[in-house]
C-alpha angles and dihedrals in degrees: 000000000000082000097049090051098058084047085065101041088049100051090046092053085046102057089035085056097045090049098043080044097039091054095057103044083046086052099050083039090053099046090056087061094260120167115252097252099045088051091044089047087057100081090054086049099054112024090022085061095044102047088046090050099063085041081058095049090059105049090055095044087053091051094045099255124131116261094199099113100038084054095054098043091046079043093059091035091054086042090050091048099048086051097059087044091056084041086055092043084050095049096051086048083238101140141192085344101057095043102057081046093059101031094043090070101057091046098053099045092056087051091053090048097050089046094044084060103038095078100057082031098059082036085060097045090049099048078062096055091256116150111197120211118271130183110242103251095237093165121241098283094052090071094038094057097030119025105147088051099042079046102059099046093052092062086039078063100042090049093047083048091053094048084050097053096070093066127114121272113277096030097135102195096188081054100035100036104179120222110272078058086046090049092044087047090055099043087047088075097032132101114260100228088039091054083045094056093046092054094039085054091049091043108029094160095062132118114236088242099052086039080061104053091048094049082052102055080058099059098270117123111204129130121217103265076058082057100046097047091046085054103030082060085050114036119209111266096217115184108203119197115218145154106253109195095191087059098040084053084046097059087036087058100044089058102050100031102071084198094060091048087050102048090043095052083043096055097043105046093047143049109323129217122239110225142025097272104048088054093048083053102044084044097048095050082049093068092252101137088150099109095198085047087047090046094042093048088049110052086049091057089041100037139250095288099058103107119248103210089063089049091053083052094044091050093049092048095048095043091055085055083053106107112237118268119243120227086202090256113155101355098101092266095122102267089151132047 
């Protein structure tokens, strides 16, 4: 019934629009000392073009065909019709008033009619997969407080639409997201330095700023001082792979020296000391001068993280306390023969 109804509706503003409409375009063609029947054909050659344009338009946006071309020539017709109405406004000295009255009219047919096809157009158009372009709802405040960034979402949106727009027939978005929407749709609940610590862990070569820009093309707003802070807080943990001579000569010398090898079982298997100081010693009264062997060994009782330049300091300091060691020379040990 209730569609029944707007058919009716619809048919009676029609034909009250094509007459207001009519009238006007007969009267400028008569006064031009137009025949009867030409004038009267008018009306079918401005406003009958234009409403059978945007029939047209939506007949080729339901089938999938661009309606580029029906919408800019219903466009003109409708141009061209309100122009004669204004020029008939303008002969009978009528004004702002008569022309409104006789362009009106033409104008509001051809938006009824638009609106009247949009919604079995759009069914159509859905029923192929196709996802038209809608403006995010932000609410009005968000545009007052933010417009440059509402802004700026809005035409995000609109690019990520258009490279869209170029996929098969049958492709649903909203029900095949591809990963960079996956990802957005991740980092959106995530926590931002989180999501700044992820990415710095992926790209650790990357500048805050450039960290910035690629956090931001996933849905996370920060700028690089955001950056710096979250990593300055945090600094990069870099492992750098490198030959290290003192340790190869260490491990050299562990296998050929048995001492090396014994002090090092000893040390480990038993009580071990708790500084620096305490394993250079323990090391040095077992017979171990080698310092790489002295810096490699303790590291290994103290843990990865024990400094080995200290170590290296610690090692030159105990051994000058070391008392000097006697070949037997003159101390009636048989130096001499």
């Amino acid at each position: 019934m209730n569609h029944t109804a707007r058919r009716v509706a619809m048919t009676i503003v029609s034909l009250a629009a094509i007459i207001t409409t009519g009238w006007s375009l007969y009267t400028v063609a008569r006064h031009y000392d137009t025949p009867k029947g030409i004038a009267g054909a008018a009306v079918a050659v401005f406003d009958g073009i234009a409403y059978m344009c945007l029939h047209l338009a939506s007949e080729a946006a339901a089938d999938g065909r661009s309606a580029f071309g029906a919408r800019l020539t219903a466009l003109a017709m409708a141009g061209m019709s309100v122009y004669l109405n204004i020029t008939h406004a303008t002969l009978i000295s009528g004004g702002l008033p008569a022309a409104v009255l006789f362009a009106v009219p033409t104008l509001g047919l051809l938006a009824v009619s638009e609106m009247s096809w949009s919604g079995p157009r759009a069914h159509a158009r859905a029923a192929r997969g196709d996802r038209p372009y809608r403006l995010p709802a932000f609410g009005g405040w968000a545009w007052v407080l933010a417009p440059g960034r509402a802004s700026k979402a809005v035409m995000e949106r609109a690019v990520d639409h258009i490279q869209l727009a170029g996929q098969p027939s049958g492709h649903d978005p909203d029900t095949s997201p591809s990963a960079t929407d996956l990802l957005r749709a991740h980092f959106a609940q995530c926590d931002p330095v989180e999501a700044i610590r992820i990415a710095h862990e992926s790209q650790p070569d990357l500048a805050p700023a450039d960290l910035a820009a690629l956090l931001r093309t996933y849905g996370v707003t920060v700028d690089a001082v955001q950056v710096a802070l979250v990593l300055h807080g945090r600094p990069a943990q870099v492992t750098v792979e490198r030959p290290d001579s003192a340790r190869t000569t260490a491990d050299t010398d562990r296998r050929e020296d048995p001492r090396i090898a014994l002090a090092r079982a000893d040390m480990l298997s038993g009580q071990r000391p708790d500084n620096i100081s305490s394993a250079v010693r323990a090391l040095l009264d077992r017979g171990v001068t080698d310092r790489s062997a002295v810096v490699t060994i303790t590291r290994e009782l103290l843990g990865p993280d024990t400094n080995p330049d200290t170590v290296r300091r610690t090692f030159e300091r105990e051994l000058k306390k070391q008392p000097p060691q006697s070949d037997g020379v003159g101390q009636g040990g048989g130096g001499y023969a």
